[in-house]
C-alpha positions as CSV (number, residue, x, y, z in Angstrom):
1,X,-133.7,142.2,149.4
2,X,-132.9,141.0,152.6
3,X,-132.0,138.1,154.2
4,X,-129.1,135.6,154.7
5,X,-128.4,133.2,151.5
6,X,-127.2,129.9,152.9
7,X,-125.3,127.4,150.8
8,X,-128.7,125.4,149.7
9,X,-130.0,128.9,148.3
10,X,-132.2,129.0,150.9
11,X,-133.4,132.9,152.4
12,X,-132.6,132.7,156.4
13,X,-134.4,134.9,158.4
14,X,-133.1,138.5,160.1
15,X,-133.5,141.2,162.8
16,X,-134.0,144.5,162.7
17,X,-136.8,144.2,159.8
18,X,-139.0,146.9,160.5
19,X,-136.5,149.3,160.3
20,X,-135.0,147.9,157.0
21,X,-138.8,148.1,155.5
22,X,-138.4,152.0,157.0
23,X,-135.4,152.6,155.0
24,X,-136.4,151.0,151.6
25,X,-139.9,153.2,151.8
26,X,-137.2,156.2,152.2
27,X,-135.5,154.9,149.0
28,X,-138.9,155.1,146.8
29,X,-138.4,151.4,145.9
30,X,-142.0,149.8,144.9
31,X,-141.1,146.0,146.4
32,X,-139.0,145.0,149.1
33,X,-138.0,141.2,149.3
34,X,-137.9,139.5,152.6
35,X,-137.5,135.7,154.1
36,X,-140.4,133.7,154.8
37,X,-138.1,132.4,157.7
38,X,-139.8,135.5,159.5
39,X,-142.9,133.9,160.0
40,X,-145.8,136.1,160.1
41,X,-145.9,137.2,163.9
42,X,-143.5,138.9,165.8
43,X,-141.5,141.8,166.1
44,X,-140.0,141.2,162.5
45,X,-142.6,139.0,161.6
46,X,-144.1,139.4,158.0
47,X,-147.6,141.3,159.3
48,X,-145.2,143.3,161.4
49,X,-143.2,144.3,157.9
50,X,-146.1,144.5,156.0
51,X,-148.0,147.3,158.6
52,X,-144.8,149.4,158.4
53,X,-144.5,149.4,154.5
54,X,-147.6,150.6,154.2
55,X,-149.8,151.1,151.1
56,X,-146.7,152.3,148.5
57,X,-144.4,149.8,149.3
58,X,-145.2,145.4,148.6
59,X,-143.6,143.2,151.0
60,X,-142.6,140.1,149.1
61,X,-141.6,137.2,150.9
62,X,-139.3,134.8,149.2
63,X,-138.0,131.5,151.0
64,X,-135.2,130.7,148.2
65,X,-132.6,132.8,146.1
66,X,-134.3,131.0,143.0
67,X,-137.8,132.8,143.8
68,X,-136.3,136.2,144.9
69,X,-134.6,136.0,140.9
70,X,-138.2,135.1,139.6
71,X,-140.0,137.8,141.8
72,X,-137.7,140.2,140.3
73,X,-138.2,139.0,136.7
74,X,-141.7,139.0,137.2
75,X,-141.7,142.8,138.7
76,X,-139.1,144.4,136.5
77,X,-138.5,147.6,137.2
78,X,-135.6,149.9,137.6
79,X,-133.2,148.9,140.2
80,X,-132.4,151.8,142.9
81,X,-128.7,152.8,142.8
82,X,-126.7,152.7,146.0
83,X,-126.8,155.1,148.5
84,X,-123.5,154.6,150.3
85,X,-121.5,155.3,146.6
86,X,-119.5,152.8,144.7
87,X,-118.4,149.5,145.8
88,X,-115.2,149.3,147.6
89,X,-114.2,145.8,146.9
90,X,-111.1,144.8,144.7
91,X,-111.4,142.1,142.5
């Protein structure tokens, strides 16, 4: 998923998109969850996302952090681990 999550749980919208769909298609993931805030034209518009994913990767748009929970309950799946390692923050 990407996106900004705002205080009302609403997904804000983001640049750089078409390179983010780029490096999820590297990661072999089978969905990638975006904001509707994109809109469908543009640059990092939806269409835009969806022409550069391709055929093995869905583009799902999701305008709230309640549907991106949903669309990931209703896709199960395996979630794909980290590339970067583990997390670095102390709690």
């Amino acid at each position: 998923m990407t996106g900004t999550i705002e205080t009302d749980g609403s997904i804000g919208a983001i640049g750089g998109l078409r390179q983010k769909v780029a490096a999820v298609r590297r990661t072999g993931a089978a969905f990638f969850l975006v904001p509707t805030a994109q809109g469908e034209d543009g640059i990092d518009g939806l269409a835009e996302a969806r022409k550069a994913a391709g055929d093995g990767l869905e583009i799902v748009p999701v305008a709230t952090l309640e549907e991106a929970l949903q669309a990931l309950v209703e896709r199960g799946g395996t979630p794909i681990p980290a590339l970067r390692g583990e997390s670095r923050v102390e709690g």
